[in-house]
C-alpha positions in Angstrom: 117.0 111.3 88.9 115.5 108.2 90.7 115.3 105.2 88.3 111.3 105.0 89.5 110.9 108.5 89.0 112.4 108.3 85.6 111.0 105.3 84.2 107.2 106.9 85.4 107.6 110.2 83.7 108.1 108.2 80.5 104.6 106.4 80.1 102.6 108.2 78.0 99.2 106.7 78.9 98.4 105.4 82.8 95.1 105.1 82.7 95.4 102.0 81.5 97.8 100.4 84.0 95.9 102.0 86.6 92.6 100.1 85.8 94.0 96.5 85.1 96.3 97.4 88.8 93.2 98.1 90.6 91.3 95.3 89.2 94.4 93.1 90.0 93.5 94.7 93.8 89.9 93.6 93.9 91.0 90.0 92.9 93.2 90.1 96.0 91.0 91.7 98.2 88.9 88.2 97.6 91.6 86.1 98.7 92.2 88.6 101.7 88.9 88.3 103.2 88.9 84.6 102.4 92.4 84.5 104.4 91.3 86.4 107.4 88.4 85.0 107.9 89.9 81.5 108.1 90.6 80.9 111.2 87.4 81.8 112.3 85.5 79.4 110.2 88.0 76.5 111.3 86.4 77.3 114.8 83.2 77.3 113.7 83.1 74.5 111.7 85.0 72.1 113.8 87.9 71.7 111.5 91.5 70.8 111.9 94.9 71.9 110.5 94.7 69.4 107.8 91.2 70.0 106.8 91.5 73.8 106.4 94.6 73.2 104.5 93.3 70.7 102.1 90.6 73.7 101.5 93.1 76.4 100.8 95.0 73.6 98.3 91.8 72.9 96.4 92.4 76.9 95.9 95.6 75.9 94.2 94.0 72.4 92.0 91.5 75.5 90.8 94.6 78.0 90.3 96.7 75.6 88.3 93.6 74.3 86.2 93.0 77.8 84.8 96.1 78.8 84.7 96.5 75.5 82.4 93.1 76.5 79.9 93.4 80.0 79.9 97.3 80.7 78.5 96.8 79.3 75.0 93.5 80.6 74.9 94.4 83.9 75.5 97.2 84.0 73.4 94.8 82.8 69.8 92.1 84.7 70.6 94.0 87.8 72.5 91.0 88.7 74.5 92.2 89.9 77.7 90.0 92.3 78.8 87.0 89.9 78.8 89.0 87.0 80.5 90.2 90.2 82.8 86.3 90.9 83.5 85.6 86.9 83.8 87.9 87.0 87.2 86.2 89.6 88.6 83.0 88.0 88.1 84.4 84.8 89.6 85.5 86.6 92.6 82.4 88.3 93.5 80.2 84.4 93.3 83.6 83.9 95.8 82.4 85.9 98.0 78.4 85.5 98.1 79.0 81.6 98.0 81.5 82.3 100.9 78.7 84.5 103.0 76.2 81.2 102.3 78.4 78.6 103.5 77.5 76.8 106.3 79.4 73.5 105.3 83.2 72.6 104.1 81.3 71.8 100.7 80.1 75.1 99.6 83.9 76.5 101.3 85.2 74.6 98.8 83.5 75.5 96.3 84.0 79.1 97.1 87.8 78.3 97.4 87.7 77.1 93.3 86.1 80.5 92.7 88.4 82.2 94.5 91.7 80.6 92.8 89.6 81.0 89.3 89.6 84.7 90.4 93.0 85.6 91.7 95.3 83.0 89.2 93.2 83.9 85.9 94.0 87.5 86.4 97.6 87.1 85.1 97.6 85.3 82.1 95.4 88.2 80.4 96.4 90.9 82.8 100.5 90.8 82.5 100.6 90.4 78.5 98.7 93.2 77.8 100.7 95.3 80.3 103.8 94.2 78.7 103.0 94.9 75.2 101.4 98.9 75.9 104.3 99.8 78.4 107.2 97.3 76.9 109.9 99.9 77.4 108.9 100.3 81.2 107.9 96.9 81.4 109.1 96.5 84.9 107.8 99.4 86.7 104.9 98.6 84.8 104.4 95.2 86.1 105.3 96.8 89.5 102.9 99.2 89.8 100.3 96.4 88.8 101.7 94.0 91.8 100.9 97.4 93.9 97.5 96.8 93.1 97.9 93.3 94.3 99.1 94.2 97.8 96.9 97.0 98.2 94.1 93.9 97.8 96.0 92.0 100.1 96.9 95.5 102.2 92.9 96.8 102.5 90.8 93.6 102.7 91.8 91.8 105.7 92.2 95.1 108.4 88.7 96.0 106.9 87.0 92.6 106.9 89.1 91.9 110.4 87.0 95.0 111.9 83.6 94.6 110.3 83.9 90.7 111.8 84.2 92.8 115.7 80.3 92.8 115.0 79.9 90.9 112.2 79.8 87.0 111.5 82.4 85.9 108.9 79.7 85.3 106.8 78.0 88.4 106.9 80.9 90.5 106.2 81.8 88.5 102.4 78.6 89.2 101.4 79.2 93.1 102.2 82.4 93.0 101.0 82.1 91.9 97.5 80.1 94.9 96.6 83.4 96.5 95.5 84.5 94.0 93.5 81.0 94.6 91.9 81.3 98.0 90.7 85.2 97.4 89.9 83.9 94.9 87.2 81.5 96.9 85.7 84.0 99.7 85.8 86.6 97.3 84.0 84.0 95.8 81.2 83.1 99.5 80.4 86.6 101.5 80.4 89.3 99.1 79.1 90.5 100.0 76.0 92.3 97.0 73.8 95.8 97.0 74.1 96.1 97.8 70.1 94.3 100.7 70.3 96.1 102.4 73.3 98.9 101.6 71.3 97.8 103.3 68.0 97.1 106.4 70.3 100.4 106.5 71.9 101.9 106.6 68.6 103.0 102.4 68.9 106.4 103.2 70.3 106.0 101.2 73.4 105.1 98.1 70.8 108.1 95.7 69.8 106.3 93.9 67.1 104.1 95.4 64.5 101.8 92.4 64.3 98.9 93.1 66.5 96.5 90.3 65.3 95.8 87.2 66.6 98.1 84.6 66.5 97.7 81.8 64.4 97.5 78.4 65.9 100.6 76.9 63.4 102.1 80.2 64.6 101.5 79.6 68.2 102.5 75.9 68.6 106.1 76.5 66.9 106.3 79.5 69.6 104.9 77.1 72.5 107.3 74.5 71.3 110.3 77.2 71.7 109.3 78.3 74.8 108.7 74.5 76.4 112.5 73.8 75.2 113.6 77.1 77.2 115.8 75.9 79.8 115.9 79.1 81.8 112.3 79.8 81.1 111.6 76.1 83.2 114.4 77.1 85.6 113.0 80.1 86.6 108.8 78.5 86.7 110.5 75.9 89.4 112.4 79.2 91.3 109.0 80.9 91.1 107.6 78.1 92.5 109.5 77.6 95.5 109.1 81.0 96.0 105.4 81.3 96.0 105.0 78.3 98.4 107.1 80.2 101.0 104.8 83.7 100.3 102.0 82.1 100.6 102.8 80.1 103.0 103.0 82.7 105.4 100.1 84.0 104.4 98.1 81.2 105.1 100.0 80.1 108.0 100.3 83.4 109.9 96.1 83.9 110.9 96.3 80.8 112.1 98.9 81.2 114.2 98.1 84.3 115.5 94.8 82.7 116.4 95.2 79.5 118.1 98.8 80.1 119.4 98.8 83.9 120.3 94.9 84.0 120.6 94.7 87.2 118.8 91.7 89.5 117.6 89.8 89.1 113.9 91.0 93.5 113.9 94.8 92.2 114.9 95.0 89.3 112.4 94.1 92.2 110.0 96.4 94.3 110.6 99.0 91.5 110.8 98.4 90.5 107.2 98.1 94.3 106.3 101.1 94.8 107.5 103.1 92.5 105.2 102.2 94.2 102.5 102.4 97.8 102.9 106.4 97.6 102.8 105.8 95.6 99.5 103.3 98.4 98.1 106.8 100.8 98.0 109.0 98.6 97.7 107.7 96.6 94.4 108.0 99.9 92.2 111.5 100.4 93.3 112.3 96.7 93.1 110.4 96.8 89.5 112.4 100.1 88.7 116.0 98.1 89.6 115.3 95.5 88.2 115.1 97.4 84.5 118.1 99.4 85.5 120.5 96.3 87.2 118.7 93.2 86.0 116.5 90.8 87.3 118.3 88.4 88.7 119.8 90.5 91.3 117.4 92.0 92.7 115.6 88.3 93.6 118.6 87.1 95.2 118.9 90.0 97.4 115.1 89.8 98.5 115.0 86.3 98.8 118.4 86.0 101.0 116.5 88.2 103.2 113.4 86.7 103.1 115.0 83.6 104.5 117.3 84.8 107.4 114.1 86.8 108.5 111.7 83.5 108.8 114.8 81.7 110.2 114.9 83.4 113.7 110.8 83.9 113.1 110.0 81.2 115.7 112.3 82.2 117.9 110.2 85.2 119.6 107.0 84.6 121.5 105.7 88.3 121.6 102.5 89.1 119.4 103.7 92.5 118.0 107.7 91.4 117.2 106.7 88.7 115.3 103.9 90.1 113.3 106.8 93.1 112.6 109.5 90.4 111.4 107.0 88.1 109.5 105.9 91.6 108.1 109.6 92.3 106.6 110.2 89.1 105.3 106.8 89.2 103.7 107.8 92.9 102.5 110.7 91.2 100.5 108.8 87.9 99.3 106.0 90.3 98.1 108.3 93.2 96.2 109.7 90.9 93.6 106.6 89.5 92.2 106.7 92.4 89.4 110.3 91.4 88.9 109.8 87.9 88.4 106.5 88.6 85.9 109.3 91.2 84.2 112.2 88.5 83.8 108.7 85.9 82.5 108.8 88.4 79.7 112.4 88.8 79.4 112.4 84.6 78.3 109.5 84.7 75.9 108.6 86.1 72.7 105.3 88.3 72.4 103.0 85.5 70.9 103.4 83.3 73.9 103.6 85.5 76.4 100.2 84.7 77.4 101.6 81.2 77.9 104.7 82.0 79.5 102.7 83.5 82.1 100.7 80.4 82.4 103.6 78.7 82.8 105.2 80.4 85.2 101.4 80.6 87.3 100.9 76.9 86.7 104.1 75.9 88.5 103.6 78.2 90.9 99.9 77.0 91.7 101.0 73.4 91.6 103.6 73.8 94.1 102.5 76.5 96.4 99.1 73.9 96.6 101.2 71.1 98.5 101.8 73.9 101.1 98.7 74.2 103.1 98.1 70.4 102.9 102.2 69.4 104.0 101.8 72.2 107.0 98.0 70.9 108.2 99.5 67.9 108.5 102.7 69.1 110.1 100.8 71.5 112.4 98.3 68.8 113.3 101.1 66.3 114.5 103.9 69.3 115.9 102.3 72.1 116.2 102.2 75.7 114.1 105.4 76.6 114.9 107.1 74.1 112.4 105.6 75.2 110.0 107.7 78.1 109.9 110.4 75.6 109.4 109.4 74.2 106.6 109.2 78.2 104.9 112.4 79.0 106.3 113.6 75.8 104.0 111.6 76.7 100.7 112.7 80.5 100.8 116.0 78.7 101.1 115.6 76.4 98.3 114.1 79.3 96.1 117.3 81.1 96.9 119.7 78.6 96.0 117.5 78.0 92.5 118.0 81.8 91.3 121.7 82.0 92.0 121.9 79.3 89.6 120.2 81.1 86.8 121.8 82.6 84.0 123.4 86.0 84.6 122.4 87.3 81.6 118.8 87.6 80.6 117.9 85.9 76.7 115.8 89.0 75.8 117.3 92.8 76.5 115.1 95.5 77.1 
C-alpha cells in the first residue's frame, strides 16, 4: 500500500486538519493577491526595483517580529485557535488597506498586516497539528502545507483575471470576502486540540500533560532547545531555503512583467503554476519523509531545486521558463511540511510552539534581505541576476542539510 495512502487511512479525526489547512490557504491567498498584484502597483506608483523590494522586506521585519512575540506566548497560554483566528483577521485589514492604497505608506502598512497574517499562522497552527495527529505527524503537516499552496495555487490566476477589468485595488477589496467567512468559520468550528484528543481516545498524544505550561517549566525547555545544535542548524538551512522560495516568488511577476511584458491573467497562472506540482507532491514528500527520514527527502528536492534555477536564465521563451521556474518551485514548495515535521522531530512538546518560532524567525529574517539585495541588484543589472543570486542560496541551503545529522534526535 502507498505510504500516503496508509498513513491517511490511520487518522481518526480530519476534520480538524482540514479546517486549520484551509485557513492556512486563506492566509496565503493574501500574500497571493499581494504578489500578483505587484508589479502592477510598481507601475502605477512610479516605483523602482529597490523600492518595491524594501516593501515586500518590511513584510519580512513584520514576519520575524511576530514570529518573535507569538512562540512563547503560545506555548504558556496554549491558545492556538484564537491566535489561529487573529491571522485571519490580520489578513482581511491586508487586503481592504491594500484596495485603499493610493501611496507606498498605506502599502506598507498593508505589507505588516500581511506578514502578521501569513507568519503568525504557524506558531499556533503546526503545534496543534502535531500534538492531535503525532503519529502521522508528517502527512499531517503535509496536507496542511496543501492548504498553503492551494492559497498560493487560487489567489493569483483569480486576482490575475478579475484585474483584466478590474484595478488592482478594486479586486483586494473583493477578494478578502473569503478570507471573511473562513474566519468566522474557524472562530466557530475549531475544537481545542485536548478535546479532539479525548474524543479520539488520546492515542495520537505523546504526553499526558495537556495543561498549560508553566513559565519555570517553559524556560528550562526554551533553554534546551536554544542549546540544540541541530535544531539552530536546521533554522539557518531553513532559512536559506526560504530566501530562494520566495525569492522566486517575488522575483518571477516582476519579471514576467517588465522583461517578458506579460498579462496580470499570465503572471497568474505563472505563480499558479508553481504550486500545483507542490499541492501533490507535499503529501507524498510528507508521507517519505515519515517512512525514509527527513533529511533525505530535503536533499533530493533541494538538489533539484538548484540545477533547475541554474539553467533558468538561460531561455528567453515566456512559456519554457514559467514551466522550469514552475518545477523548481514544485520542489522548493513540497518540503515545507517536511521541514515543519523534522522542527518537531528536534523539540519537545512544551516548546514546540517556540521551535516553530524559531525556525519562522530565521526564516523571516533571512528570506527579508531577499527582495531588498535583488531591488538593488535588479536596479543596477537587471532581473535576470537575480536568478543568480537564487541559484546560489538553493545552493547554499543544499550544502547546509547534507551536513545535518543523519539521524533525527526524536523518533517517531
Amino acid at each position: 500500500m502507498h505510504p500516503v495512502i496508509k498513513n491517511f487511512r490511520e487518522i481518526k479525526d480530519i476534520k480538524p486538519l482540514l479546517t486549520v489547512s484551509i485557513g492556512h490557504a486563506a492566509t496565503h491567498w493574501v500574500n497571493g493577491i499581494f504578489l500578483v498584484s505587484l508589479p502592477f502597483i510598481v507601475k502605477d506608483l512610479g516605483l523602482n526595483y529597490t523600492l518595491a523590494g524594501t516593501m515586500v522586506s518590511i513584510f519580512f521585519v513584520a514576519a520575524v517580529a511576530i514570529t518573535i512575540i507569538s512562540g512563547p506566548i503560545i506555548d504558556i497560554t496554549r491558545e492556538y485557535i484564537k491566535f489561529q483566528f487573529m491571522c485571519l483577521v490580520s489578513g482581511i485589514l491586508a487586503l481592504i488597506i491594500l484596495g485603499f492604497s493610493d501611496t507606498i505608506y498605506l502599502l506598507v502598512i498593508a505589507a505588516v498586516f500581511i506578514g502578521f497574517c501569513v507568519s503568525g499562522w504557524h506558531t499556533p497552527a503546526i503545534p496543534y497539528l502535531s500534538q492531535i495527529y503525532h503519529k502521522n505527524r508528517g502527512l499531517a503537516l503535509s496536507i496542511h502545507t496543501v492548504g498553503a499552496s492551494l492559497g498560493d495555487a487560487m489567489g493569483p490566476p483569480i486576482a490575475g483575471m478579475l484585474m483584466l477589468f478590474l484595478a488592482w485595488e478594486t479586486t483586494s477589496i473583493i477578494l478578502s470576502i473569503p478570507v471573511v467567512i473562513m474566519a468566522i468559520y474557524l472562530i466557530l468550528y475549531l475544537e481545542p486540540a485536548d478535546k479532539v484528543i479525548d474524543r479520539m481516545g488520546g492515542a495520537t498524544l505523546e504526553v499526558t500533560d495537556k495543561k498549560p505550561t508553566t513559565s519555570v517549566n517553559y524556560l528550562e525547555g526554551l533553554k534546551a532547545l536554544i542549546g540544540n545544535r541541530s535544531m539552530l542548524q536546521l533554522c539557518l538551512m531553513a532559512g536559506v531555503w526560504s530566501m530562494t522560495q520566495n525569492g522566486v516568488t517575488v522575483f518571477l511577476p516582476l519579471y514576467l512583467v517588465f522583461v517578458m511584458d506579460a498579462s496580470p491573467a499570465l503572471v497568474g497562472f505563472a505563480l499558479f503554476s508553481i504550486q500545483i506540482g507542490a499541492i501533490f507532491a507535499g503529501p507524498m514528500a510528507g508521507a517519505w519523509s515519515d517512512q525514509i527520514g527527513t533529511r533525505k527527502v530535503v536533499l533530493c528536492a533541494l538538489a533539484i531545486s538548484t540545477l533547475l534555477l541554474l539553467v533558468l536564465p538561460f531561455f528567453n521563451n515566456v512559456y519554457v521558463f514559467i514551466g522550469i521556474v514552475s518545477l523548481a518551485g514544485c520542489s522548493l514548495y513540497s518540503i515545507r511540511p517536511v521541514i515543519h515535521s523534522w522542527t518537531m522531530d528536534l523539540t519537545s512538546d512544551k516548546t514546540s510552539g517556540s521551535a516553530v518560532s524559531m525556525l519562522f524567525t530565521a526564516q523571516a529574517a533571512l528570506t527579508g534581505t531577499v527582495p531588498l539585495i535583488g531591488g538593488i541588484l535588479a536596479d543596477n543589472y537587471g532581473l535576470k541576476v537575480t536568478f543568480y543570486m537564487l541559484t546560489l542560496t538553493s545552493l547554499i541551503a543544499l550544502i547546509v542539510a547534507f551536513l545535518m545529522p543523519k539521524v533525527n534526535s526524536k523518533v517517531r
